[in-house]
C-alpha positions as CSV (number, residue, x, y, z in Angstrom):
1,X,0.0,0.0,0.0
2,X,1.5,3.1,-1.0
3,X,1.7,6.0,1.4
4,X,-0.6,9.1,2.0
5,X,0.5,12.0,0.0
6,X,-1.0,15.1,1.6
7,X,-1.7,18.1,-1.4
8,X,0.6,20.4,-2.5
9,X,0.1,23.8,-0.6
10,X,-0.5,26.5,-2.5
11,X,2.0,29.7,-2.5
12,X,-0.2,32.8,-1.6
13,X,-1.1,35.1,-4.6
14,X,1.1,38.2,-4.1
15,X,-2.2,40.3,-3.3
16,X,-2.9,38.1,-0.2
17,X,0.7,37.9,1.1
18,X,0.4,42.0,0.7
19,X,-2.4,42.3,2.8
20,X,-0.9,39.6,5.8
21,X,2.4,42.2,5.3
22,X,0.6,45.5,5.8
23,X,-1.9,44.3,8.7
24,X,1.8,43.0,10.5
25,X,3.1,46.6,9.7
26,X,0.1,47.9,10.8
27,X,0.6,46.6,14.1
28,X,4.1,47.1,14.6
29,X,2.9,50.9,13.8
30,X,1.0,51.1,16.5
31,X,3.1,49.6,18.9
32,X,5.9,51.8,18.3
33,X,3.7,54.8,17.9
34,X,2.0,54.0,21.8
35,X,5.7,53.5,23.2
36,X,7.1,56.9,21.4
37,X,4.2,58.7,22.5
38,X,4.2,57.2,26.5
39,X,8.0,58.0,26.1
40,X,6.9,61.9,24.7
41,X,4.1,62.4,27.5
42,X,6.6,61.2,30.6
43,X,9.1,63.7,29.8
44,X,7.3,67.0,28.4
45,X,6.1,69.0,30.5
46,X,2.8,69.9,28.4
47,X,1.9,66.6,27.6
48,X,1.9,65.4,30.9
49,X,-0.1,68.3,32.4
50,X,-3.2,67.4,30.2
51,X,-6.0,65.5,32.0
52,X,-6.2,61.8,31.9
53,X,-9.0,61.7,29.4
54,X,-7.8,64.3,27.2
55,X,-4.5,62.3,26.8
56,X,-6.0,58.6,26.0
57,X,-8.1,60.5,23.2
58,X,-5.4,62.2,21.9
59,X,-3.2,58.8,22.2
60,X,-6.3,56.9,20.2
61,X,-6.3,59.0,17.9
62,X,-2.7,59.8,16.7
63,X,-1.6,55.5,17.4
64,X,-4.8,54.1,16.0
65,X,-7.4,56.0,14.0
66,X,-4.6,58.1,11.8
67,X,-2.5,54.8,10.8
68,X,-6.0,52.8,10.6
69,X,-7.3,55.1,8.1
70,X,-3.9,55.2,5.7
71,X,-3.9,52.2,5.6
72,X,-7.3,51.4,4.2
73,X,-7.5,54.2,2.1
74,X,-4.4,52.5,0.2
75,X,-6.6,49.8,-0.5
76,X,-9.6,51.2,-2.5
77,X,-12.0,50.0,-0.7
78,X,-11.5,51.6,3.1
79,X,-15.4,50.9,4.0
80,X,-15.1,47.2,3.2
81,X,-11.2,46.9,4.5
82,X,-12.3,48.3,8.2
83,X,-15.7,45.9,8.0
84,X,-18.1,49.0,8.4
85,X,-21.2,47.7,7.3
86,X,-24.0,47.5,10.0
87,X,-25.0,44.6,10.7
88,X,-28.3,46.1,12.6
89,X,-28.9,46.5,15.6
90,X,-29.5,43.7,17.5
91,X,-25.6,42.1,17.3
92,X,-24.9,45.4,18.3
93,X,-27.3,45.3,21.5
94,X,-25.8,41.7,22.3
95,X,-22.2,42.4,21.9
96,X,-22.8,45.8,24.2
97,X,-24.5,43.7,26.8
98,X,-22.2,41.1,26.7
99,X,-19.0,43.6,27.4
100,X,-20.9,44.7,30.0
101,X,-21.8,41.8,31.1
102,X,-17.8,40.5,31.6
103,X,-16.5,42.9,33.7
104,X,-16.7,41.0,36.6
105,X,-14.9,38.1,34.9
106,X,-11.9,40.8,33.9
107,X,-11.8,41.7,37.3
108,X,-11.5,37.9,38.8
109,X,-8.6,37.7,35.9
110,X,-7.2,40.6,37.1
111,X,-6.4,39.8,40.6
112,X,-5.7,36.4,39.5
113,X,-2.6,37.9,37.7
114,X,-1.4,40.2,40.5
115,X,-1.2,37.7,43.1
116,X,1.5,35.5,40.3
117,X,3.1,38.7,39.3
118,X,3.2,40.3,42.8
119,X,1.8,43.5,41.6
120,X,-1.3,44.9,40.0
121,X,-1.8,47.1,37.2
122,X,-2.3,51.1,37.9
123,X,-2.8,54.3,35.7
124,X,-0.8,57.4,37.9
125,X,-2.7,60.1,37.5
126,X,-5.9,59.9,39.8
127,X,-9.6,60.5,39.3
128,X,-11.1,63.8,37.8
129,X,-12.1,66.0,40.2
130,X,-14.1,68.4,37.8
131,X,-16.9,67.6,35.1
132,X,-15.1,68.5,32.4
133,X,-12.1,66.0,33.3
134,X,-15.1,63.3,34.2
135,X,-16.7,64.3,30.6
136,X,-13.0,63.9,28.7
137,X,-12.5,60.8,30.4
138,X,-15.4,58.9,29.4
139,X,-15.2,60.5,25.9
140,X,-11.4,58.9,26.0
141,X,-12.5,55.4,27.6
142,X,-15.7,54.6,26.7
143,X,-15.9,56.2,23.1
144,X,-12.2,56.9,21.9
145,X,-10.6,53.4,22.6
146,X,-13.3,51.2,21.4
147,X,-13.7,52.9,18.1
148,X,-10.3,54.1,17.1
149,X,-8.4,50.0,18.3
150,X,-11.3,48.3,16.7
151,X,-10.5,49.8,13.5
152,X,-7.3,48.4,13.5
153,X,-7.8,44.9,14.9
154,X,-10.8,43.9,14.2
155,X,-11.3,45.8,11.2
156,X,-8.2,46.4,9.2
157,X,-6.0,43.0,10.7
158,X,-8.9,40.9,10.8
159,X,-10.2,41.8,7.3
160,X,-6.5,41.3,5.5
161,X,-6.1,37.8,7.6
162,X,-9.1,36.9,5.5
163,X,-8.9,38.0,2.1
164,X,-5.2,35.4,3.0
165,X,-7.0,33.0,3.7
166,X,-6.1,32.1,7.0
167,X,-8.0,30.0,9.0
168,X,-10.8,31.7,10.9
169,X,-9.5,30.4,14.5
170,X,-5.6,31.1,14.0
171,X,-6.7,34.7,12.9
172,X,-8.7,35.3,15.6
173,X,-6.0,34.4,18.4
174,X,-3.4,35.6,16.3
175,X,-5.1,39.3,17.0
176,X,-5.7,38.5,20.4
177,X,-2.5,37.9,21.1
178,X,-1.5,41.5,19.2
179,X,-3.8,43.1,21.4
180,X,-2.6,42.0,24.6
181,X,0.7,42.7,23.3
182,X,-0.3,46.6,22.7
183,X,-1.0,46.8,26.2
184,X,2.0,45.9,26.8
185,X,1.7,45.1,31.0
186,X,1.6,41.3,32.0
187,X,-0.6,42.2,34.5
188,X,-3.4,42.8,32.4
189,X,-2.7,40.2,29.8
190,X,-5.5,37.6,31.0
191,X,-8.3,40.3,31.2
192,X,-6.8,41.9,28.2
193,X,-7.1,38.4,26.4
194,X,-10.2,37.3,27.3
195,X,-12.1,40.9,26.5
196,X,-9.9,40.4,22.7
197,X,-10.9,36.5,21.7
198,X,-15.0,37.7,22.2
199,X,-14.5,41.2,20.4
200,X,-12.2,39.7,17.5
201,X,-15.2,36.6,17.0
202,X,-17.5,39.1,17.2
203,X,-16.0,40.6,14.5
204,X,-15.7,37.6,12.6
205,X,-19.3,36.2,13.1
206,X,-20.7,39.4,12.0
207,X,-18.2,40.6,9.3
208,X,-18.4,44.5,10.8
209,X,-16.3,45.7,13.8
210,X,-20.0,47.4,15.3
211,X,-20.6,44.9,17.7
212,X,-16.6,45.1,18.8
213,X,-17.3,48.3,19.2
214,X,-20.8,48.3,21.2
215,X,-19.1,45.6,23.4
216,X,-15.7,47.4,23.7
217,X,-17.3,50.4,25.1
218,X,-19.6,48.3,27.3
219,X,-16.9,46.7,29.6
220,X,-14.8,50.1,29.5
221,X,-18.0,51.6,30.5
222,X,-19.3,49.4,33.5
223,X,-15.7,49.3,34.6
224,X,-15.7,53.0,35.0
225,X,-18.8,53.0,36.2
226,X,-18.4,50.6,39.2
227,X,-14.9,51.4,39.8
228,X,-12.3,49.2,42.2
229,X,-14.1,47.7,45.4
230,X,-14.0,49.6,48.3
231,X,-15.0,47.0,51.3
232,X,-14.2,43.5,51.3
233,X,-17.7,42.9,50.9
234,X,-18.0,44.8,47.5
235,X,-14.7,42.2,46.2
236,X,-16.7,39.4,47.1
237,X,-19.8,40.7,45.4
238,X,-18.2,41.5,42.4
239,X,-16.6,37.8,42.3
240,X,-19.8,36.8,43.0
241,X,-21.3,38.8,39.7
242,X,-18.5,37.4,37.8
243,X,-20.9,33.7,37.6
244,X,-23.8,35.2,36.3
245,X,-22.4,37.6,34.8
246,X,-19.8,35.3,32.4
247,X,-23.6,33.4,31.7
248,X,-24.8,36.3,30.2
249,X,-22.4,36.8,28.1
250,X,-21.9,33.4,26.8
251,X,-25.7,33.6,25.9
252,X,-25.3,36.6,24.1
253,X,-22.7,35.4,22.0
254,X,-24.8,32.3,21.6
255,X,-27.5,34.5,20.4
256,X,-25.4,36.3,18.3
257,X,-23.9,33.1,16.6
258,X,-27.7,31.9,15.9
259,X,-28.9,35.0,14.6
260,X,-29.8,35.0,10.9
261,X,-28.4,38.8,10.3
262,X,-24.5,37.8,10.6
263,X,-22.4,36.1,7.5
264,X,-19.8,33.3,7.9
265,X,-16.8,33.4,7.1
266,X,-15.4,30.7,4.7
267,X,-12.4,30.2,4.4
268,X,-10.1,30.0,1.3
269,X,-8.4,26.9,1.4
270,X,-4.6,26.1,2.2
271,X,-1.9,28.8,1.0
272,X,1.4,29.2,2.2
273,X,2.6,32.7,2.7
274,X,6.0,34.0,2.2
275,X,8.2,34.6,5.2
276,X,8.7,38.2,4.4
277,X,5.1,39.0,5.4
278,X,5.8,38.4,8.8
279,X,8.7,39.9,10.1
280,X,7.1,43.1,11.0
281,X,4.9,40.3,13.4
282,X,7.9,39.3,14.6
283,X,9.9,42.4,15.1
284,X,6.6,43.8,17.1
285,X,6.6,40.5,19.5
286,X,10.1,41.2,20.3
287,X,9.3,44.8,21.3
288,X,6.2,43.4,23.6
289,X,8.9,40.5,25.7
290,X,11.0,43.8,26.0
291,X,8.8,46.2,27.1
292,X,6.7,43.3,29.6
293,X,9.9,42.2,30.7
294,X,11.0,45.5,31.7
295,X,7.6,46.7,33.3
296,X,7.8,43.1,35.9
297,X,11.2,44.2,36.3
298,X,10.3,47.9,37.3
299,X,7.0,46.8,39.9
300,X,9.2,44.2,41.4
301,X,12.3,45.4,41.9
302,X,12.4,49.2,40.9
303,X,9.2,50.6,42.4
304,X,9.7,48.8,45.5
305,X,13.3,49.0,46.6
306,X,14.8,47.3,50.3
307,X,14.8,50.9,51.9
308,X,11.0,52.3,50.2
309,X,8.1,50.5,49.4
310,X,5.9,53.1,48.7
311,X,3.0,52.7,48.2
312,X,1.9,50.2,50.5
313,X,-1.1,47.5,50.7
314,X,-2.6,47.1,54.3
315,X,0.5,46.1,55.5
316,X,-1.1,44.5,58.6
317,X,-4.1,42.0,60.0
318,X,-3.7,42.7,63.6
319,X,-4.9,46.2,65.0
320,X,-1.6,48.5,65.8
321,X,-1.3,50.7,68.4
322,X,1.3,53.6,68.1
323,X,2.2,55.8,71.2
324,X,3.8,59.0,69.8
325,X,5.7,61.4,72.5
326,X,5.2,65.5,70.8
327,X,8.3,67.8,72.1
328,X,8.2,71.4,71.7
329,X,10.9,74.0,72.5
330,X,9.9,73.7,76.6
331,X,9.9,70.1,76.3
332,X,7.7,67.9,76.3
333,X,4.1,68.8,75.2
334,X,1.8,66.3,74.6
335,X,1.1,63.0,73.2
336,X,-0.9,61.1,70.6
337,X,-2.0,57.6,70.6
338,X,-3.0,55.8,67.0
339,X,-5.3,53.0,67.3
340,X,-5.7,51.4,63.0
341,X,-6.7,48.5,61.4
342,X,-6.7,48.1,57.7
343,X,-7.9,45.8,54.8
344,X,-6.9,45.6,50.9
345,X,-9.6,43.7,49.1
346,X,-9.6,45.7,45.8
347,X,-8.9,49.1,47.6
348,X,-6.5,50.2,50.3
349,X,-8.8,51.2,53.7
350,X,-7.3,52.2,56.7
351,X,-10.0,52.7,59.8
352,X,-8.5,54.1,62.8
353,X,-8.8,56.8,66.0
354,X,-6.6,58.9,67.4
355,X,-6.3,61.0,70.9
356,X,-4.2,64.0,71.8
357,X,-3.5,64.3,75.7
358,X,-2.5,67.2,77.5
359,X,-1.3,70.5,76.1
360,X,0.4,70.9,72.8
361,X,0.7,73.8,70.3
362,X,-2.8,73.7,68.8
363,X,-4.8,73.4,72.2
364,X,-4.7,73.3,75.7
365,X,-7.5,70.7,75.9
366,X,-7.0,66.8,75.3
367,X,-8.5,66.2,71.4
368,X,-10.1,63.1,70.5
369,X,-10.0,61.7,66.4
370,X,-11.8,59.0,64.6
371,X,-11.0,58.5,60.5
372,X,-11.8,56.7,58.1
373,X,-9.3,56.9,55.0
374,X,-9.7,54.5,51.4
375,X,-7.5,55.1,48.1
376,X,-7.8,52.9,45.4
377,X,-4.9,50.7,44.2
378,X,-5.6,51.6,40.3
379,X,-4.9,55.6,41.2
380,X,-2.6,55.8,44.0
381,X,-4.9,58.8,45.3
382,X,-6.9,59.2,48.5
383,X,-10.6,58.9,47.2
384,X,-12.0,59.3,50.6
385,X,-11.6,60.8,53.9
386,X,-13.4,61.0,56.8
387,X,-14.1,61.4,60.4
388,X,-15.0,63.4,63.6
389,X,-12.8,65.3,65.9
390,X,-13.6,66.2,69.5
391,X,-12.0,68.7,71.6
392,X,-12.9,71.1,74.7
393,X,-16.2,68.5,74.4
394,X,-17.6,69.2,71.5
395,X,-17.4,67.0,68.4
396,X,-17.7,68.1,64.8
397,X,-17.7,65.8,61.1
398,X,-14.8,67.0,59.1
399,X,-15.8,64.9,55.8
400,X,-17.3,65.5,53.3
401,X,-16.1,68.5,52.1
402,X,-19.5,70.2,51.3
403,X,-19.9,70.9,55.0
404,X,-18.0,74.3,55.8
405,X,-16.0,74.0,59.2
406,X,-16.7,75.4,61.8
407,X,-14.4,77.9,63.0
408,X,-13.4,75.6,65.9
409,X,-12.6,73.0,63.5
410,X,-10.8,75.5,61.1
411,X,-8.4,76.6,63.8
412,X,-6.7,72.8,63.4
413,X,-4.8,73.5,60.5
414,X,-1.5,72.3,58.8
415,X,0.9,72.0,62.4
416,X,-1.9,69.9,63.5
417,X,-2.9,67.5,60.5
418,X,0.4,66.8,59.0
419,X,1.3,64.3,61.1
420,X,-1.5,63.2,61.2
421,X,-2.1,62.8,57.5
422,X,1.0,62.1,56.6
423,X,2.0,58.9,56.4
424,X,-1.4,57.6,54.5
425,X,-0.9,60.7,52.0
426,X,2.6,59.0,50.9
427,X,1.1,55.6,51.0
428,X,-1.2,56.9,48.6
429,X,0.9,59.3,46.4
430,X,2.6,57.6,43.1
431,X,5.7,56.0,44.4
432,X,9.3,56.5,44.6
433,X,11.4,54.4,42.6
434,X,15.0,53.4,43.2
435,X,16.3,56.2,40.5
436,X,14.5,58.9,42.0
437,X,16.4,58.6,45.8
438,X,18.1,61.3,46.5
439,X,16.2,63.9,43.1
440,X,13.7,66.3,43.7
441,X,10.5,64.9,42.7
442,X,7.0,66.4,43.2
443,X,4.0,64.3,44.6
444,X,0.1,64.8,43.8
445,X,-0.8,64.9,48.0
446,X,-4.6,65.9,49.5
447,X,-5.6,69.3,51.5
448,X,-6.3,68.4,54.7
449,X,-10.4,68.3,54.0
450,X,-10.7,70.0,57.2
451,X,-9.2,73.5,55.7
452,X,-11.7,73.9,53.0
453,X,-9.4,74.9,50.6
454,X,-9.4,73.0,47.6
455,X,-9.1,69.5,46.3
456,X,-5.2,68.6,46.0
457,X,-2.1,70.4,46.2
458,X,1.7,69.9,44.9
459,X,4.5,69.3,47.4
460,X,8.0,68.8,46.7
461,X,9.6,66.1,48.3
462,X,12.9,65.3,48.8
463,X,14.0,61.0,49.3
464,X,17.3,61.2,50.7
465,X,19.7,58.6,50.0
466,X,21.0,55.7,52.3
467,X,19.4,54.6,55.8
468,X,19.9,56.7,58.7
469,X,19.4,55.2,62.3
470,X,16.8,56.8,64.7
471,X,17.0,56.2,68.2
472,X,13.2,57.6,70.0
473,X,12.1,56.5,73.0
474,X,10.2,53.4,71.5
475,X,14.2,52.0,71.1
476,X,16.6,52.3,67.6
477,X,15.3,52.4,64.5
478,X,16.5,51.7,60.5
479,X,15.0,54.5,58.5
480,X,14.7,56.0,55.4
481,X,14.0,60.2,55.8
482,X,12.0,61.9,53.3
483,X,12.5,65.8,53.6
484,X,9.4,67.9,52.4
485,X,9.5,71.1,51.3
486,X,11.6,73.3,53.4
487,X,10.4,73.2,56.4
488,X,9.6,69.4,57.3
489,X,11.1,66.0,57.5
490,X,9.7,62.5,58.7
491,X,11.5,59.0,58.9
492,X,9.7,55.6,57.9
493,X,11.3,52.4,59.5
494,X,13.2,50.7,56.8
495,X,11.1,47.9,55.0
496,X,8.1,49.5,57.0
497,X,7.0,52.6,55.1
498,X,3.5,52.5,57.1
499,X,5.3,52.9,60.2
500,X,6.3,56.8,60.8
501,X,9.4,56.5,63.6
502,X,9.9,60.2,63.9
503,X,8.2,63.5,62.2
504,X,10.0,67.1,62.9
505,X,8.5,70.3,62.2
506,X,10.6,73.9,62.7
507,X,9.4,73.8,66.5
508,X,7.7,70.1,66.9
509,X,8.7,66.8,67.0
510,X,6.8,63.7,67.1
511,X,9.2,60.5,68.1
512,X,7.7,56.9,68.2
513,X,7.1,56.0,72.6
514,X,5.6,52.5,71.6
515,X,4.0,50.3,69.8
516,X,1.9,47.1,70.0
């Protein structure tokens, strides 16, 4: 019996293998375009000033929808090359409610990544504080993004990878795969790859990037929408959600797959394509292992050096009690006793009290302080802060910021809340890599709410270089100083950034007395 002799494969008509070469370049175009404009945006000045939303529009637009467009209009047929026929409206309903519907699941991913990797994926910048900048970021998220990357992956790459020929599954995680690799971070590569493979067979199913779209904006919608847990209880309830919510979606694809309004695609039979069509591929992938390699290396080792870990998650379980002795020029003044717990699930939360005895600077009666403080681990900014402060007997609510102090409450001002603030405003401010000890560097830090006088201010701060040993009366300490402004310096126990060993002022000091 004479052996099996599989068919020739067919070389790929020079058309075809054109197509497969300018959807890899297309890519690569992009890639380098997102890295050169991060690169642009980190290191002048007016760039980086624009708000968060304004930026990822302006980013869409100049690394996705200009090169998109080029490119198809160097076909002929740039309608048909970026699949913008509608397919009606219905697909476009199911694939919206389906990208809503997965969030949850993203989220699950998410964490599931972060707890390999060690660290979780952030945007530095914080939330909007003004209409405008909550307007410009939704325009950027939830309109911008989906419309300008669809266009190139599941319109222009997706369409080429057809007219070749190429079989309908290996297209579609061939994209997926390019679109985790344009957002570059490993830490979002399972969510990233999940959200892809059901917008790229959208895509396919339906021959018209629409319900990619509707479904893009859905899950970067609902995810701005909810937001990152602030309780554990929220975490659980959003793992909870992602059961149901990973149903829905699978029956809206299923609907979506059954409905009589969407084309399949056949494909072309077996043709081998010529090597040269996919180096740009290649060349791109390369840039991706770089640029994810070096991000792991920069949240594991760089960000979060032996002598500063800023920020920090919950560093504890057990409630801790601090003891901290105040010194003025007579001596001793007063003292101040912290009482915290904290929790991370999905956000950082400190709860805690705090009581001033005897005389000190800012009153000559004991003050008594309750907080509660939450920043959110995709932000690094305080998102919330509040409390109630008694003194000479009388308590008032200093949060939320709509109430005006009282002129009792106004007369605690910055002597009295730095400290106080201080070490959860670092914990939340962007951190401090290794490269940056010992350089000026300026932080986005909170007004005390209590003053009334805005949302945010800029101080300077200054990480000075090496350890320096402390001794307070709590025993000898490894620190790490932090000098801010002119006019203030506070040391952090080495390893320990949570833990403020010693805080001095022009005429106070605060020194750690104890600690349970």
């Amino acid at each position: 019996m004479s052996p099996e002799i599989s068919p020739p494969v067919a070389a790929a008509p020079p058309a075809a293998s054109s197509r497969v070469y300018s959807a890899n370049l297309l890519f690569l175009t992009c890639l380098v375009l997102t890295v050169l404009l991060g690169s642009i945006a980190r290191v002048w000045h007016p760039l980086s000033s624009i708000s968060l939303g304004t930026s990822i529009t302006l980013g869409e637009a100049v690394c996705f929808l200009v090169p998109a467009c080029l490119f198809a209009l160097r076909t002929g047929s740039p309608a048909a090359t970026l699949r913008l026929k509608w397919p009606g409206a219905g697909p476009s309903l199911l694939g919206l409610l389906a990208g809503a519907a997965v969030v949850p699941l993203l989220r699950v991913a998410d964490r599931a990544v972060a707890q390999i990797l060690g660290y979780e994926f952030h945007i530095a910048g914080g939330q909007p504080v003004s209409a405008t900048a909550v307007l410009a970021l939704v325009a950027g998220s939830a309109v911008a993004a989906p419309i300008c990357e669809e266009l190139v992956f599941r319109g222009y790459i997706l369409t080429a990878y057809e007219a070749a020929g190429i079989r309908p599954w290996t297209a579609i995680l061939t994209i997926t795969a390019m679109f985790i690799g344009q957002h570059v971070s490993p830490a979002r590569a399972a969510a990233v790859g999940i959200h892809a493979l059901m917008l790229t067979w959208l895509a396919w199913r339906t021959r018209s990037i629409w319900p990619a779209v509707a479904g893009h904006l859905g899950a970067n919608g609902v995810a701005m929408l909810i937001g990152p847990p602030q309780t554990a209880a929220a975490a659980r309830a959003l793992d909870l959600a992602a059961i149901p919510g990973t149903a829905l979606a699978a029956c809206c694809l299923w609907r979506v797959a059954r409905s009589g309004a969407v084309f399949a695609w056949q494909p072309v039979g077996r043709r081998k394509l010529p090597h040269s069509s996919w180096w740009p591929l290649w060349l791109a992938g390369l840039l991706v292992a770089g640029l994810a390699s070096a991000d792991v290396v920069q949240h594991r080792h760089l960000s979060a050096p032996a002598v500063h870990g800023l920020p920090v998650k919950a560093p504890w379980t057990a409630p801790l009690h601090l003891r901290y002795g105040i010194q003025g020029p007579s001596g001793n003044i007063g003292e101040a006793d912290y009482r915290l717990t904290a929790q991370a699930p999905g956000g950082w939360r400190l709860h805690g009290s705090v009581e001033f005895r005897a005389a000190n600077r800012m009153s000559e009666t004991p003050i008594e302080m309750s907080f509660d403080a939450s920043w959110s681990p995709a932000s690094l900014r305080l998102y919330r802060f509040s409390g109630a402060v008694t003194r000479a007997g009388q308590k008032g609510v200093f949060w939320p910021r709509e109430e005006k102090p009282s002129g009792q409450q106004s007369a605690l001002d910055g002597g009295f809340f730095s400290p106080y603030e201080l070490p959860w405003r670092l914990s939340a401010a962007e951190p401090l890599p290794r490269r940056a000890a010992g350089r000026l560097a300026t932080l986005d830090l909170w007004e005390s709410p209590i003053e009334d006088r805005g949302a945010e201010r800029l101080v300077t701060v200054f990480l000075e270089q090496g350890e320096e040993a402390v001794r307070v009366p709590a025993g000898e300490f490894r620190t790490v100083r932090v000098t801010l402004g002119t006019g203030a310096s506070v040391w952090y126990e080495v390893n320990k950034p949570f833990l403020l060993i010693q805080y001095r002022t022009a005429d106070v000091v605060w020194m750690l007395a104890s600690r349970q």
